[in-house]
C-alpha positions in Angstrom: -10.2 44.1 26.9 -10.4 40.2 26.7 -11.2 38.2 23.6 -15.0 37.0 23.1 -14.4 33.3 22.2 -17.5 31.1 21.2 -17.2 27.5 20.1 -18.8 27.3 16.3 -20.1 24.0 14.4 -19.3 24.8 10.5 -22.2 22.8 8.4 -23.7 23.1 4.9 -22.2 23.7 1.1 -21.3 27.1 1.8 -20.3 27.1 6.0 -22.7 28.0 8.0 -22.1 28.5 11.8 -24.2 27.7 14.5 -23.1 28.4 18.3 -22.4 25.4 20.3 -22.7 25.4 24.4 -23.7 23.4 27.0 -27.3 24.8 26.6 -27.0 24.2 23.0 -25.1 20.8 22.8 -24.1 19.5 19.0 -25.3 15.8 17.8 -23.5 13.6 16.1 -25.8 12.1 13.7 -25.7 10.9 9.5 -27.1 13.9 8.0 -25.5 17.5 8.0 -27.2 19.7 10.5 -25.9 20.6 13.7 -29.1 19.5 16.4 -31.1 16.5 14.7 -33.1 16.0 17.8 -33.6 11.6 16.9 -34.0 12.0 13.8 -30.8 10.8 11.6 -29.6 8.7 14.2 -26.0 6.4 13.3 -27.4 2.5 12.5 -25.5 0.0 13.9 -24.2 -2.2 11.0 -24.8 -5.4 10.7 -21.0 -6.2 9.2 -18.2 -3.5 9.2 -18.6 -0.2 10.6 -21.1 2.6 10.4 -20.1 6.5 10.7 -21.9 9.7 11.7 -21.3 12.5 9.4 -17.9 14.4 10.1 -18.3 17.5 12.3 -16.2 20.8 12.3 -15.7 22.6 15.8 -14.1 26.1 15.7 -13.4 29.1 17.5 -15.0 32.4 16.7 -12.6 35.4 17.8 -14.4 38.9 18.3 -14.1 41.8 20.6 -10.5 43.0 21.1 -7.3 41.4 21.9 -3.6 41.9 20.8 -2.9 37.8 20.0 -4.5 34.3 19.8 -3.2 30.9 19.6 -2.2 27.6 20.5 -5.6 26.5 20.3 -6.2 22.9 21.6 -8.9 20.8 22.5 -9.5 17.4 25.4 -11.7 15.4 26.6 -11.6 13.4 30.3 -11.0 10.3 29.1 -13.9 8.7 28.7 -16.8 8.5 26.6 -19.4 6.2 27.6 -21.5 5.8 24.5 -20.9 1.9 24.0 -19.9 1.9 20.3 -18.4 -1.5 20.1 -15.3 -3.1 19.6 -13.6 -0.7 17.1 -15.8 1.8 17.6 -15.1 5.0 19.0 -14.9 9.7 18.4 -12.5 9.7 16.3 -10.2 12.9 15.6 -8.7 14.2 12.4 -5.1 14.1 12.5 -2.5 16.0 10.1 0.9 14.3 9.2 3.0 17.7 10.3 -0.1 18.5 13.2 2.0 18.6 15.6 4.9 20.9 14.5 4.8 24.7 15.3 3.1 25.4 12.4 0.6 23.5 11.9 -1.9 22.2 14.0 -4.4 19.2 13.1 -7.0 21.4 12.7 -9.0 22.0 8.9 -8.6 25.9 8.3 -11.5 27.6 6.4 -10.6 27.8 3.0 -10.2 23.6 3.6 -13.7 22.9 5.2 -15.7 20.1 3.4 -19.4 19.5 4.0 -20.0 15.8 4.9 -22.1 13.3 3.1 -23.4 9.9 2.9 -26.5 8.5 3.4 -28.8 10.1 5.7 -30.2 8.5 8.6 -27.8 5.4 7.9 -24.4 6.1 8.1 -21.9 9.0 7.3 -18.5 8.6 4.5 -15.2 7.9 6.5 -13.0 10.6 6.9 -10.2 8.2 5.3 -12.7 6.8 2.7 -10.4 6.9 -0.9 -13.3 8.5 -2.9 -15.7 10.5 -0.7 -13.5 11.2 2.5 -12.4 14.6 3.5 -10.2 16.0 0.9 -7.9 18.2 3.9 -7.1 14.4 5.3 -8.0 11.2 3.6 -4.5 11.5 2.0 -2.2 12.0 5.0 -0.4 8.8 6.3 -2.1 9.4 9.8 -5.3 7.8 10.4 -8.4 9.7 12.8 -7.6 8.1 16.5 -9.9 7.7 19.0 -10.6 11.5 21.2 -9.8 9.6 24.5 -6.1 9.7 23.8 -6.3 13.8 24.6 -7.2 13.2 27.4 -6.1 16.5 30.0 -5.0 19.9 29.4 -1.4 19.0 29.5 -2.2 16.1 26.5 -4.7 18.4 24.5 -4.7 18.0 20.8 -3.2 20.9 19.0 -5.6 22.2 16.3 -4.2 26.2 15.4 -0.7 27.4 16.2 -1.8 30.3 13.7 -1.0 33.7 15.7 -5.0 35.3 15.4 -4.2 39.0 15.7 -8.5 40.3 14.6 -11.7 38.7 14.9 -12.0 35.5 12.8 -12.5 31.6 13.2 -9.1 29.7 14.3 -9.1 26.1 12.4 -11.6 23.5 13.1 -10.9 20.5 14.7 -12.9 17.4 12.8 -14.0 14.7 14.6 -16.5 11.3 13.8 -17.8 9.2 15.7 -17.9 5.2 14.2 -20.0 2.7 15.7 -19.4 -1.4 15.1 -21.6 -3.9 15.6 -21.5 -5.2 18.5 -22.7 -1.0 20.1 -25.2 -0.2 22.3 -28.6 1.3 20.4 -30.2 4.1 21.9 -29.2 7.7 23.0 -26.3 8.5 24.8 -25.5 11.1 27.5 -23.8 14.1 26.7 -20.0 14.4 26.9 -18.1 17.9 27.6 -15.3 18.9 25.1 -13.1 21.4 26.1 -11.2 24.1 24.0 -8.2 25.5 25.6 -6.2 28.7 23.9 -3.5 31.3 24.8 -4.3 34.9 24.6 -2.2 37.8 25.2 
């Protein structure tokens, strides 16, 4: 038998996980809930930059299968949601990510519910004080999604073997917004999740 693999948004103090799919699309917005409709949308600042609230996107392994990995996740290229100059969706990146046994994604036990002010702006993922603990400290800095950009430059998030039913890490991605973006609501954009299954 195959794998059943759904894509998972972690939110809240104590992760809770809500199915995301093309009928059910995520948000990015500034307050912690998975589908805001309008309602916390990310203001765009009048100096500096402005930040939704971080969101974690797993994989939930059920059903049977003998081995999981190699999870990784790419966009097409483009995003056409007019954030600005330095704005962008920007990914969490781990220093060692990209070795064998790592991965840049935020494993469970690591998962941090995002904060800032609601229906303003989120906390950076690199912010010093209230960034996420798994990555504000590493010396790489969150780039901007478009760099993965095909299957054969997907972003590694789990080289973890998965071997029973459980979520594989998360990857963590933000979207920032400068001053100079384009108010109003933006079309949705397809992420896919690739993964090797034996």
């Amino acid at each position: 038998m195959a794998a059943t693999v759904v894509v998972k948004e972690w939110n809240g103090a104590g992760r809770t996980e809500t199915t995301v799919s093309v009928g059910a699309p995520a948000r990015f917005c500034t307050k912690d809930v998975n589908a805001p409709s309008t309602t916390y949308p990310i203001v765009i600042p009048t100096s500096g930059l402005n930040y939704s609230y971080w969101k974690h996107f797993a994989l939930d392994l059920s059903s049977t299968f003998t081995k999981i990995n190699n999870v990784r996740i790419y966009c097409d290229g483009t995003i056409a949601w007019t954030l600005g100059t330095d704005g962008m969706v920007s990914v969490a990146l781990k220093d060692d990510g990209a070795t064998t046994d790592e991965g840049h994604g935020c494993p469970t036990a690591s998962y941090e519910q995002s904060a800032g002010t609601e229906g303003e702006t989120g906390y950076a993922l690199k912010d010093a004080t209230y960034g996420h603990n798994y990555y504000k400290d590493e010396t790489a800095v969150p780039v901007d999604f478009t760099a993965y950009d095909e299957a054969a430059a997907a972003l590694l998030v789990d080289s973890t073997d998965h071997t029973s039913a459980e979520d594989t890490k998360a990857v963590v991605l933000q979207v920032i917004v400068d001053t100079d973006a384009t108010q109003g609501e933006k079309a949705d954009e397809t992420f896919t999740f690739l993964y090797d299954e034996i």
